[in-house]
C-alpha positions as a printed Julia matrix, in Angstrom:
138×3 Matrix{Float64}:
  11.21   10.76   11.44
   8.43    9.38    9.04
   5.5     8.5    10.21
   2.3     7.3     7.95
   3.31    9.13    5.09
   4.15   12.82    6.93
   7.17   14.48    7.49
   9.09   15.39   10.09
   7.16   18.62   10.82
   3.74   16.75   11.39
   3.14   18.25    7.46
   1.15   15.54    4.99
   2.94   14.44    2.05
   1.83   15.18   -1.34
   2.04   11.69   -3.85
   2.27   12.38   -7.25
  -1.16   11.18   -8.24
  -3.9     8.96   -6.74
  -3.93    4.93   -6.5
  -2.0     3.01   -8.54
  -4.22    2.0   -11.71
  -2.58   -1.44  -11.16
  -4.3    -1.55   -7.87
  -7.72   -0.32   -8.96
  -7.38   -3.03  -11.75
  -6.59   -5.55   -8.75
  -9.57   -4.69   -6.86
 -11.69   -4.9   -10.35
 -10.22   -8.45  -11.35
 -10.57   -9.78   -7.68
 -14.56   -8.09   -7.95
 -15.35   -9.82  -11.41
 -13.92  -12.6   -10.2
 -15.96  -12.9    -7.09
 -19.29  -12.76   -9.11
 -17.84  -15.44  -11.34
 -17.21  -18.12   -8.5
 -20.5   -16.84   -7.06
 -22.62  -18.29   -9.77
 -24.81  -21.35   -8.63
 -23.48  -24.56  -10.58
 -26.43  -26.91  -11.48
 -25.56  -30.68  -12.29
 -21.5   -30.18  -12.14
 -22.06  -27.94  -14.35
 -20.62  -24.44  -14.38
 -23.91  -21.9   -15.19
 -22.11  -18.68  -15.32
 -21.43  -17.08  -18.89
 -18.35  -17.04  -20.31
 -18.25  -13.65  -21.22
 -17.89  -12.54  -17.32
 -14.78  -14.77  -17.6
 -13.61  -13.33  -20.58
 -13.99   -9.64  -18.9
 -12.14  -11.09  -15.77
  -9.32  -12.63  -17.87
  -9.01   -9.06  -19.65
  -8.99   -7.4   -16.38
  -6.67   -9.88  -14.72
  -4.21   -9.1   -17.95
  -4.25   -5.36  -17.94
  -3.93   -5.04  -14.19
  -0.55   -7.07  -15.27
   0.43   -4.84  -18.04
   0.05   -2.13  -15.5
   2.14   -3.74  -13.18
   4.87   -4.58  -15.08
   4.96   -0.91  -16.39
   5.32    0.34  -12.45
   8.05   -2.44  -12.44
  10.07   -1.43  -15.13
   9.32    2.61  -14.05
   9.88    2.3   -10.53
  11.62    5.18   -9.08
  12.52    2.88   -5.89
  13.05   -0.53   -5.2
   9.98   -0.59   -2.89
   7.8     0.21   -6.23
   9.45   -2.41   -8.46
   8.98   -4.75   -5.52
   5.25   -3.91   -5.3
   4.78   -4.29   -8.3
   6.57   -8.23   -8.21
   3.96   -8.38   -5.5
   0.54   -7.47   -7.55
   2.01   -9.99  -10.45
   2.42  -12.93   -8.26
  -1.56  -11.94   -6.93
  -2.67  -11.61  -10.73
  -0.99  -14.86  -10.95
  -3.04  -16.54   -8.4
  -6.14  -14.68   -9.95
  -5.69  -16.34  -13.38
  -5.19  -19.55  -11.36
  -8.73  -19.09   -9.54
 -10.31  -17.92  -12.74
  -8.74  -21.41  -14.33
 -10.18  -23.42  -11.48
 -13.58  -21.59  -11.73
 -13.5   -21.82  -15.12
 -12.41  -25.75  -15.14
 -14.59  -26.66  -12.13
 -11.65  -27.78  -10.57
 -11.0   -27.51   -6.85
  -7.69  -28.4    -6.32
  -6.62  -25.72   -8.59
  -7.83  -23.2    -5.85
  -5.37  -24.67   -3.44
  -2.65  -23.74   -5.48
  -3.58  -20.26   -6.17
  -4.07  -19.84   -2.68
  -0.72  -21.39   -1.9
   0.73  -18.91   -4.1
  -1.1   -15.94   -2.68
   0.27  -16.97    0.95
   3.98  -17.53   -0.67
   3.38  -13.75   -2.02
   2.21  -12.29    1.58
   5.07  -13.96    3.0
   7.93  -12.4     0.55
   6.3    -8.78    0.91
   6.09   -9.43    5.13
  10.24  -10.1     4.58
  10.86   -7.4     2.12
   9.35   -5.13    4.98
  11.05   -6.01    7.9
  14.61   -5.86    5.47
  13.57   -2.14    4.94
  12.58   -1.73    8.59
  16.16   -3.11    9.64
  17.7    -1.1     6.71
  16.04    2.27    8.0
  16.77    1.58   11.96
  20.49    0.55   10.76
  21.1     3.46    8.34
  19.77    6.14   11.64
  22.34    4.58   13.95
């Protein structure tokens, strides 16, 4: 039995590298991102620069080239699904980034909307491998 990561014999596993660079993109867009909505707005007016958009936006769009490259390598279906996962979330970043962008509120609702959809198809993918693994010991 598998706990966290170990094996059987209480031994760590060994991965075959560090974090995923499509994760360490994710937590880079979602940063940028941050600082962009933080800007004070004067007027409804949007005062932040474009550029820290335009690095957001590039961010937001490698993290997804990353992603789909982890999708198409896999090795298992819980990587490929993962990786279906951090697309949907770069999804609803590009929606924020619109909405900060636009000055729109209501688009924030939406990317939040799809953020919660995502959470809620990765909680069910978990609990079908859960039921997989306790059905495939008996």
């Amino acid at each position: 039995m598998t706990i966290h990561g170990g094996t059987a014999d209480g031994r760590r596993r060994r991965g075959r590298g560090g974090r995923c660079p499509a994760v360490i993109g994710a937590g880079a867009a979602l940063l940028v991102t941050a600082v962009a909505a933080a800007a004070p707005a004067t007027d409804g007016q949007v005062t932040t620069d474009l550029a820290v958009h335009d690095v957001a936006m590039f961010v937001l769009g490698v993290s997804m080239l990353l992603a789909v490259v982890r999708l198409v390598r896999g090795p298992t279906l819980a990587d490929r699904v993962i990786a279906l996962d951090l697309l949907a979330f770069f999804a609803a970043g590009i929606v924020a980034m619109a909405a900060v962008v636009s000055n729109r509120a209501e688009l924030l609702m939406v990317a939040v909307v799809v953020a919660l959809l995502t959470f809620m198809g990765t909680a069910a993918f978990a609990l079908y491998l859960e039921r997989r693994g306790r059905d495939g010991a008996d």
